[in-house]
N, C-alpha and C positions, 0 to 999 in steps of 0.2 A: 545595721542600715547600710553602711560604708558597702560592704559584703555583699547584700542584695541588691544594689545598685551596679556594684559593678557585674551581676550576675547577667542583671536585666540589658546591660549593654555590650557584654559577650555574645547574650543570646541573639539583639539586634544584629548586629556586627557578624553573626555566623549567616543568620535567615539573608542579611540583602549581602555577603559573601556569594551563598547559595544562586542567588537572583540572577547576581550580575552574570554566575561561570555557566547557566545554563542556558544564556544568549551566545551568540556565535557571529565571527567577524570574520571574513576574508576570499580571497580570490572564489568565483566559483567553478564547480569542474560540474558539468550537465551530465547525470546517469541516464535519465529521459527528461519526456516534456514537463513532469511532476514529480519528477525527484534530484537532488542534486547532492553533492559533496562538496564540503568547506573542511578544509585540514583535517581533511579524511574521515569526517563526520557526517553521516548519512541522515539526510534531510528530506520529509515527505512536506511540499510545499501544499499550507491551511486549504483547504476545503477546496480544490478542485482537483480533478483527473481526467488525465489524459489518455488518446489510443497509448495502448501496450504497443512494444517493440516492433512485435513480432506479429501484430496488425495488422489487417488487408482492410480497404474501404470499398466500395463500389457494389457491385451485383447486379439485380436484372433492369435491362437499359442502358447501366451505366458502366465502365470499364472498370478492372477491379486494378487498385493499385496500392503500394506499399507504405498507408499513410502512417502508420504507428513510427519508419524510419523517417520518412518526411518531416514529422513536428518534431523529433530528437533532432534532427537539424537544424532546422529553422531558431528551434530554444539555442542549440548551441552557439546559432550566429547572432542572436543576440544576446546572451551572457555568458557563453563561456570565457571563464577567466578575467568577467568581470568580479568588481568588490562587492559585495554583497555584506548587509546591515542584518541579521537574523533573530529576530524574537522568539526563543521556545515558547509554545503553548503547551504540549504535553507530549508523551513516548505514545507510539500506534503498539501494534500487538505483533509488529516484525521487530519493532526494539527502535524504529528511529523516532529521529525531532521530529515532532510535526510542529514546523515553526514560517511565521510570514515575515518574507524576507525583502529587503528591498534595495536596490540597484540603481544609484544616482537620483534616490527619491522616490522611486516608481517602486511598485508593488507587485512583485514579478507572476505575483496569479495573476492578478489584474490585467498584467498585460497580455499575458499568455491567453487568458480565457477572454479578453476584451480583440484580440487577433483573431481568434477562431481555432488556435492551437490546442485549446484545453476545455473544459466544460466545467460547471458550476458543479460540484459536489455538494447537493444540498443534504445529504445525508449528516454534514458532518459541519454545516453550515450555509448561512444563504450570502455571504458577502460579496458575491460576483453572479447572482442572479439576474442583473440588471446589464452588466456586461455579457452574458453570453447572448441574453433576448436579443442584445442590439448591435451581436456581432451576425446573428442568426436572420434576423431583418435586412441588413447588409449583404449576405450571401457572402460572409470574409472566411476565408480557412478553411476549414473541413465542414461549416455547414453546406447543403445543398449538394456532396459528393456522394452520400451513400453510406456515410459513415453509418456504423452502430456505435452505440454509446457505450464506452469501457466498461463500465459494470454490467453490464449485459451482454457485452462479449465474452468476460471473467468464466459469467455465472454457466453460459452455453460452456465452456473451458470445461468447466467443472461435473458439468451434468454429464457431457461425454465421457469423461476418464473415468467418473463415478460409472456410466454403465459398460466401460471397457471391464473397469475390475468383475463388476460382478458376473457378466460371461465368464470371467475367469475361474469365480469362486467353486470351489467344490460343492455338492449336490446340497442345501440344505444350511451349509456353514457361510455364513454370512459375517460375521461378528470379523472389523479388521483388527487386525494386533499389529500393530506400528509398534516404533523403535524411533524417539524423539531426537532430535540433535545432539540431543545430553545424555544418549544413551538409556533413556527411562523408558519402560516399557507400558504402553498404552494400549487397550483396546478399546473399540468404538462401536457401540450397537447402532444398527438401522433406525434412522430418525433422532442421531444426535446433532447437538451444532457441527461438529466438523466431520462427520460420515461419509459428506461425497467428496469431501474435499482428498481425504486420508487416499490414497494410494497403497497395494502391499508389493514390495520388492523381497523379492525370493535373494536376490544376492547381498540384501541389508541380513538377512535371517529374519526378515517381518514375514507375517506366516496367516493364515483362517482360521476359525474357531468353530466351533457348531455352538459351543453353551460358553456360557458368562464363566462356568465352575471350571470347565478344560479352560478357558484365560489365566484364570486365577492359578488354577494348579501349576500351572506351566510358568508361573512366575508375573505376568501381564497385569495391570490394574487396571479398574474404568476409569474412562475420562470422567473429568468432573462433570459436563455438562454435553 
């Protein structure tokens, strides 16, 4: 009994160990407007996003300008190198925190997407639903400039590069054969999840396929999905 008692409070003792080390505390350093770093630890801030960097707003009517650098500053002059309080919620599928962080109290989506700096990520949550409507009724930030909405800027990203490759591809061979971070060899039929996304670099050794069986021969595996 003695024995499984103390089993039972090891195990406690490991799980809120676990808890406590996978929150995160300290100055912050601004990557953009929806991501940040705390002692070198890369952080996608809970359920909103922001223009990308590399972002332009404006078009017809209106002047086109460089909002994706605008909200990276704007976040930075209000927290960089502030203290920031971080709750993990859980890892995205680029490897970081996705954790809600907060800044003398305040809730740094909140403010960010309650300024007009950021936008409600309802995909992944609705907790700043209510702040965007009413930074959007305000006319604060980036509404009312022309922005497009990050995820639909991404996805235009994507669709382009997706039909650059395939101008590219050889008559017939479609099938990409990627070469992963980790060296693992993947390829990807037309109409998988990540197909438009995959890009093929001839100076990685990633290379076209015509059949599933010349991937396979040649070393390549399918993706799982």
């Amino acid at each position: 009994m003695l024995i499984n008692r103390f089993c039972i409070v090891l195990i406690a003792a490991l799980i809120l160990g676990h808890s406590a080390s996978a929150d995160l505390s300290g100055p912050v350093h601004v990557v953009d407007a929806d991501t940040i770093k705390v002692h070198g630890q890369s952080i996608r801030l809970h359920a909103i996003d922001a223009p990308e960097v590399k972002q332009h707003c404006g078009g017809p009517g209106q002047p086109v300008w460089a909002c994706g650098i605008w909200v990276k500053t704007r976040a930075q002059e209000l927290f960089e190198g502030q203290f920031a309080q971080c709750e993990a919620l859980e890892t995205d599928r680029y490897g970081r925190m996705v954790a809600r962080c907060l800044v003398n109290g305040q809730d740094m989506g909140q403010v960010l997407v309650s300024q007009g700096l950021a936008f409600a990520y309802r995909k992944y949550g609705w907790d700043y639903d209510l702040d965007e409507k009413g930074a959007a009724v305000s006319g604060r930030g980036l509404h009312g400039t022309g922005v497009v909405n990050p995820a639909e800027y991404r996805a235009q990203g994507r669709d382009a590069r997706a039909k650059w490759s395939l101008n590219n591809a050889p008559d017939g061979c479609v099938i990409k054969g990627n070469i992963s971070g980790s060296g693992e060899r993947i390829f990807h039929m037309p109409g998988q999840a990540w197909y438009n996304v995959t890009t093929i670099r001839a100076d990685k050794k990633e290379r076209w396929f015509c059949t599933a069986d010349q991937a396979r021969s040649a070393g390549w595996r399918p993706a799982k999905k």
